[in-house]
N, C-alpha and C positions, 0 to 999 in steps of 0.2 A: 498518290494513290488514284487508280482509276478503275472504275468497274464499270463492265456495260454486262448487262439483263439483257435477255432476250427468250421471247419464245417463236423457237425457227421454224414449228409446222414440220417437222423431218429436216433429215441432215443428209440425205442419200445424191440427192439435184448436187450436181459441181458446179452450175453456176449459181446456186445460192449460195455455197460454204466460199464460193470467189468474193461473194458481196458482202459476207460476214468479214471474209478477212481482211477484204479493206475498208473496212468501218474499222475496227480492230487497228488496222495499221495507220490508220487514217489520223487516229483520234491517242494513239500510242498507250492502249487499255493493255493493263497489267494484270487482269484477271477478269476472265468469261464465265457467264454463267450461262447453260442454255436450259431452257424446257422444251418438253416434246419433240426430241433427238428423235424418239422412235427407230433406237439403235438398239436392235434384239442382241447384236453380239459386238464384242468389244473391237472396232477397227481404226488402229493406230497410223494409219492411211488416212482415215478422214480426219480425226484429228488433228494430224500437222496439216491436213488443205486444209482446214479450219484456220488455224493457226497462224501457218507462214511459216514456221519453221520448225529445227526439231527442238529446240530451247525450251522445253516447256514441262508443265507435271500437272499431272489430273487426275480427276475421281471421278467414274461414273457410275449411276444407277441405269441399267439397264432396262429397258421397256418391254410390259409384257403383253403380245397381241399388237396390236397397230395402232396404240396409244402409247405415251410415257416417254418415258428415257430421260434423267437428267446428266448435264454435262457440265462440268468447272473444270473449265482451263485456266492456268495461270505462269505467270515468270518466275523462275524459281530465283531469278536474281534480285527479284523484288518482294517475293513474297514465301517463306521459309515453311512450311509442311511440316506439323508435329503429329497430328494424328485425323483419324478418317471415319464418321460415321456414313452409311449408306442405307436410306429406305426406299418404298417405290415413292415416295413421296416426297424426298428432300434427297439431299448430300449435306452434309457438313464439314469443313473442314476448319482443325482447331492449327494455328500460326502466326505467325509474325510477321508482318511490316518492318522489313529493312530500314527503309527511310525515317518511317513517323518513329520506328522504336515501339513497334503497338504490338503485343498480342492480343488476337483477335476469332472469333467464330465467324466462319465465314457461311450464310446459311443460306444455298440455293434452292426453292422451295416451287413444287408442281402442286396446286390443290387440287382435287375432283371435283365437278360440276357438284354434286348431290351435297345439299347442305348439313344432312348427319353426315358426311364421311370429314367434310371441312370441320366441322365440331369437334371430330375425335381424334384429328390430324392436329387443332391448337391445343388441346389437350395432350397430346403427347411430346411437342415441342416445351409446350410451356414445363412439364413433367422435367426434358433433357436439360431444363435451362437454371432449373431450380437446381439441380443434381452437377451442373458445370457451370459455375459462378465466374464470370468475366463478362468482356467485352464482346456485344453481337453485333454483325449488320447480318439484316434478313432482305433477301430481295427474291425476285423471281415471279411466277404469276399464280396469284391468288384466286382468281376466278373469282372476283366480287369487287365491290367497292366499297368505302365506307360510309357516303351521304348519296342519297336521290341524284345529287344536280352532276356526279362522277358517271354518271350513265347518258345515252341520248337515245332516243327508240329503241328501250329497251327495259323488260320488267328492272322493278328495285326487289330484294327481296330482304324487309326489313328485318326477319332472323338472321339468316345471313350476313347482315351487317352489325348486328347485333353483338351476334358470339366472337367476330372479327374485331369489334372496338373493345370488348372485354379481355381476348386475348392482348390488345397493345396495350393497353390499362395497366393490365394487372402485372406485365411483364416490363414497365419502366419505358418500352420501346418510344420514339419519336421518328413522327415522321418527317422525311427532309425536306426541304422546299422545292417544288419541281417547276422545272421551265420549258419550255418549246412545248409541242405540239396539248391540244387539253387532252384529247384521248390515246388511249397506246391501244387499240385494238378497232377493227372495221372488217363486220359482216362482207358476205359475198354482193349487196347490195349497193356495196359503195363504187369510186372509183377503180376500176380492172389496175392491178399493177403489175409492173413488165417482171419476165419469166423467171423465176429466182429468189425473189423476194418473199418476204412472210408479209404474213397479213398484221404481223405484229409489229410494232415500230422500236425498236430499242432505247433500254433506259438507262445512262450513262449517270452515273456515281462518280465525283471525281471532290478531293480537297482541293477549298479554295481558300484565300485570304478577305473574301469578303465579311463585310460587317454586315448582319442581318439583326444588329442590335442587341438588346440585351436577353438574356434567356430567362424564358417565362419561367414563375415559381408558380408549380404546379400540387395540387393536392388533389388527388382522386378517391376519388368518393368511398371505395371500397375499404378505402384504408381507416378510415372510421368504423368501421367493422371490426377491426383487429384490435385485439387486446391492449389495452395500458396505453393506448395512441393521446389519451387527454395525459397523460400523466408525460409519456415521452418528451410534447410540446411544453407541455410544461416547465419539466425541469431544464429542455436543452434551450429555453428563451431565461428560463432566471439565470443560467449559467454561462451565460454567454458573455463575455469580456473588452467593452469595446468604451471606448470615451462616449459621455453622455451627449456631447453634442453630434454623436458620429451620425451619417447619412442611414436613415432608418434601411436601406439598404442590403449597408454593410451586415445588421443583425439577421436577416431574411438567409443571405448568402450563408449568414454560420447555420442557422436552421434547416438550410435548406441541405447540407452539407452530414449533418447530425439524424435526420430524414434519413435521409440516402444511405445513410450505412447503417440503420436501423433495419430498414425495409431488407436488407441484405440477408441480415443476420436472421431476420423472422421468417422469410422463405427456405431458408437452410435450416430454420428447428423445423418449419410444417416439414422440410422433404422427409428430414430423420425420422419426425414423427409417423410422416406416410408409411416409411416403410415399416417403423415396426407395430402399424396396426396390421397391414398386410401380412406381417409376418406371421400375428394372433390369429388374425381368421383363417391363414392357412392351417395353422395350428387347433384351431377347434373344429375346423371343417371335418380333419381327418377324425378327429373322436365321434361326430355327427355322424360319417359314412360309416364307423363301426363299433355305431353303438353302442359306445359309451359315453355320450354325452348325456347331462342330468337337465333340468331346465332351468338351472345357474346359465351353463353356458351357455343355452340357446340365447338366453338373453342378451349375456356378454357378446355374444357373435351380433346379433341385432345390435346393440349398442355401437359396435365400433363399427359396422357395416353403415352406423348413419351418421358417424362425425367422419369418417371416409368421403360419404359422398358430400358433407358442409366443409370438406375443404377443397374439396374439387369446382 
């Protein structure tokens, strides 16, 4: 599996889609993600000079105005196409991994500079993710970072990073290890680079066999918030079955395991739950607009209208 990220600054220059493709061909990437194609209409010409060849299957979101356009190309011998969400703000595509045997979301992601619109962009993703339970990678460019020292002359904007650590938080996400260059992006201020290129540096995703140790056992804080979580640890550490002298470890790993698919199952009762408060308030809304609501339900309508927004 290899994925490279990219945000191209436009796709229209033929010798920058020449210097994508052989990054691409270079590096033998089975799936492209691009931002800011800035492709108002769908042309399958640039695509395969993208690409290199006609081998290929993709999904685009189209740009509107002289911003946008996201772009996922991929190998369809490597990577199998079940279904295709499209916003001005992402692509998703839900499929398979030939090799690994993975089904997987594949989630190519454009944010807006303005920090309410990135707010209501992780809230909507988070919304898709709850509602389609499986396996994510999310890549693409975020337009933020998540700590101070991910910046260099350059404001931080600690909301901003804020709502961005809460969306990976609350969504199980982990970030991968990254290598080469510290920053993937340089103002007009930097270094002039030759005619083609983006000012962004591409970020390649690829399975490896290295050991990067053991995997952190992680508990986030929010999860103390939710219901019966003293009671869950609970019961799944008395219940847990292993020789007494076993490496304190080995218990953590079942815990950690019992966790995981707890967290699973309680983001799928809030999603049900979501919707069928939504469903009430559409439901008493309509008695409010005609007048026959009593001040029962104005009430019931405030009520659910505020465990709505404490699960949000």
């Amino acid at each position: 599996m290899k994925i490279i990220s990219l945000n191209c600054c436009g796709s229209k220059d033929h010798v920058k889609r020449k210097w994508i493709r052989q990054v691409c061909t270079s590096s033998n990437v089975q799936f492209l993600g691009l931002q800011e194609s800035k492709m108002s209409r769908l042309n399958l010409f640039r695509l395969k000079s993208i690409w290199g060849n006609s081998q290929f299957d993709y999904a685009v979101s189209l740009s509107r105005g002289f911003s946008g356009g996201i772009v996922s190309i991929w190998d369809p011998n490597a990577f199998i196409k079940d279904r295709i969400w499209c916003d001005d703000n992402f692509v998703i595509v839900k499929g398979k991994w030939v090799r690994e045997d993975m089904n997987v979301f594949m989630v190519n992601v454009y944010a807006s500079q303005p920090v309410s619109e990135k707010a209501a962009l992780w809230n909507k993703l988070s919304a898709f993710m709850s509602s389609n339970v499986g396996e994510y990678i999310l890549f693409g460019d975020w337009n933020l970072v998540r700590v101070d020292n991910e910046r260099s002359k350059s404001e931080f904007c600690i909301l901003d990073a804020s709502n961005f650590n809460h969306f990976v938080d609350s969504n199980l996400l982990h970030e991968v290890p990254l290598g080469g260059l510290q920053y993937t992006w340089r103002n007009k201020a930097g270094v002039v680079m030759s005619r083609g290129s983006s000012d962004h540096s591409p970020i390649m995703l690829f399975q490896d066999k290295a050991d990067f140790g053991p995997t952190y056992f992680k508990v986030f804080a929010l999860w103390f918030d939710r219901h019966h979580f003293d009671a869950i640890v609970s019961n799944a550490w008395s219940q847990i079955n292993v020789d007494i002298n076993a490496p304190l470890t080995i218990k953590f790993r079942s815990l950690k395991l019992k966790l995981k698919d707890w967290i699973k199952l309680s983001r799928l009762n809030e999603s049900v739950r979501l919707k069928d408060i939504t469903r009430k308030i559409d439901d008493l809304d309509i008695l409010i607009d005609t007048g026959a609501a009593n001040s029962s339900h104005i009430t019931d309508r405030n009520n659910l209208s505020q465990e709505r927004n404490d699960m949000n």
